[in-house]
C-alpha positions in Angstrom: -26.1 -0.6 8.1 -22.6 0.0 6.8 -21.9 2.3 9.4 -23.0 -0.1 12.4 -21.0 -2.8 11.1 -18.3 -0.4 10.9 -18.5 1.0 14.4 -19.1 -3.1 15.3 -15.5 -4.0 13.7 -14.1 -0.9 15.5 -15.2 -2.3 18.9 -14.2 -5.7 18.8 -10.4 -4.5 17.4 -10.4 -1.9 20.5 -11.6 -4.5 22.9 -8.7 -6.9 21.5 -5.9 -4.1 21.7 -7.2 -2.9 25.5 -7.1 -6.6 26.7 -3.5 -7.3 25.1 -2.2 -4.4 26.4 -3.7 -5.5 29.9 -1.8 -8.4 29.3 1.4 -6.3 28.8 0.6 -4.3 31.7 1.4 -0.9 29.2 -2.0 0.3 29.9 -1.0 1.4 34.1 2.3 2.7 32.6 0.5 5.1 30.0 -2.0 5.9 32.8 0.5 6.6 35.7 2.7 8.8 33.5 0.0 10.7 32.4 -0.9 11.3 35.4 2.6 12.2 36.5 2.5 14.9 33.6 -0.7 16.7 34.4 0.3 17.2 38.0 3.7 18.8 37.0 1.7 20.7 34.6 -0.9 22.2 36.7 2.1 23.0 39.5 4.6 24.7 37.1 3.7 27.7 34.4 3.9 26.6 30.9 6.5 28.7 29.0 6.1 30.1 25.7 9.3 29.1 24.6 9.9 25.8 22.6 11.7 22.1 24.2 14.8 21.6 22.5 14.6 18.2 21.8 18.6 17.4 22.6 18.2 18.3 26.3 14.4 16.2 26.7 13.5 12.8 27.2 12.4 12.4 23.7 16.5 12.0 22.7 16.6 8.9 24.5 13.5 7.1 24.4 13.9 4.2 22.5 10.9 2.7 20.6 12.1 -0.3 20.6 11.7 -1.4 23.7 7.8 -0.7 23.3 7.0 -2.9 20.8 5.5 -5.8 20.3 8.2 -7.8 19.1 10.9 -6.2 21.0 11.4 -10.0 22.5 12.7 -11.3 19.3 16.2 -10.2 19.4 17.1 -14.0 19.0 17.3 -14.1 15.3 19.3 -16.6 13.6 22.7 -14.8 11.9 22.1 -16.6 8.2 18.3 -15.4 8.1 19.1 -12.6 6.2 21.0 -15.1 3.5 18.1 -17.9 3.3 15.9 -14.6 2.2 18.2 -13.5 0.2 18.8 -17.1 -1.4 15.0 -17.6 -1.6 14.2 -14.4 -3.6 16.9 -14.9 -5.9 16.0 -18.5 -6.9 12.4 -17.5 -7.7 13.8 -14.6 -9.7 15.9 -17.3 -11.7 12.5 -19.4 -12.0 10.4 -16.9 -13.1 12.8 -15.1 -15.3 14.8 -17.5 -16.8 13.7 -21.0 -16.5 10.1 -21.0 -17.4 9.0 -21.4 -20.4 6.3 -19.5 -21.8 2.8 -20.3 -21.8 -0.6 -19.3 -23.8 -0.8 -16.3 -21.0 2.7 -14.8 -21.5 1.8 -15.1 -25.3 -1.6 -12.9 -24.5 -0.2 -10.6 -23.2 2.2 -9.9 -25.5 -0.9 -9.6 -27.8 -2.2 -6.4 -28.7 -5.4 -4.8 -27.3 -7.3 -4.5 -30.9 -6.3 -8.5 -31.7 -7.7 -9.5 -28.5 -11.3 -7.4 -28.6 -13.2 -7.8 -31.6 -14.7 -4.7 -32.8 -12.0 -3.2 -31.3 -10.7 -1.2 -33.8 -14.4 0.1 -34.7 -14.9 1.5 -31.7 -11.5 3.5 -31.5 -12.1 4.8 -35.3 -15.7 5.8 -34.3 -14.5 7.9 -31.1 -11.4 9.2 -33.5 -14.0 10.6 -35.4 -16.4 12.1 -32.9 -13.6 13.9 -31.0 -11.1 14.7 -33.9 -8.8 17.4 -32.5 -5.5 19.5 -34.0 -3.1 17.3 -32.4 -5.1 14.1 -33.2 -7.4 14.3 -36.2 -9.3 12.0 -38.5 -7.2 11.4 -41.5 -8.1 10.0 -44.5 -6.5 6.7 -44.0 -8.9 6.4 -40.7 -12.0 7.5 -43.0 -11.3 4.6 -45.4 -10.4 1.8 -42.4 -13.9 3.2 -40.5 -15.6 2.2 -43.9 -14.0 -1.1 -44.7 -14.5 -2.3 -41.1 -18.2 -1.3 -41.2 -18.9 -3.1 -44.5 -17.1 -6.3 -42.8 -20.3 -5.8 -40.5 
């Protein structure tokens, strides 16, 4: 079921990007060049040797111009500022002006305050996997005992 609704999802997005690039008339450009590059290909003998990239077309193709934004080269001159200006006043909101609330105070909290039985638990597993570096002391012996007879 997972897997048909997977190959379902993978349909519809391929049918969106084959209809937009349609739209964009990249499609006949992918398909003529192709095209272009298998005749060559079948004409010439391939060599052995490696393309240096300096001397092939790859230097100077631009990716740029084959996105799908490439029309917004219109931006406004100050939109880097408002961003800038935007980010920093939530900074000073968040950081300086707000005062703190029951949430900030949690989490300041520490983890054994905030579970009860907490600390039971932790002495328990101390116990059952005591090692060299971390071993059940006598201290934890006598806090495993005084939080059981709380119980």
């Amino acid at each position: 079921m997972a897997t048909r609704s997977f190959l379902l999802k993978n349909e519809r997005i391929l049918s969106h990007l084959l209809r937009r690039s349609q739209l964009c008339n990249i499609r006949p450009q992918v398909v003529t060049y192709s095209n272009q590059q298998s005749s060559k290909k079948s004409d010439e003998t391939i060599d052995e040797k490696p393309v240096p990239f300096t001397s092939s077309k790859a230097a100077n193709f631009n990716s740029e111009d084959n996105t799908v934004n490439s029309g917004r080269t219109n931006k406004p001159e100050f939109e880097h500022i408002i961003v800038k200006l935007s980010i920093f006043a939530f900074l000073v909101y968040f950081c300086i002006l707000r005062e703190e609330n029951d949430w900030d105070l949690n989490m300041s909290s520490s983890l054994i305050e905030s579970v009860p039985d907490m600390e039971l638990i932790m002495l328990r597993n101390k116990r059952k996997f005591a090692s060299d570096s971390d071993p059940f002391t006598e201290t934890d012996r006598l806090r495993l005992e005084e939080l059981e007879k709380q119980l």
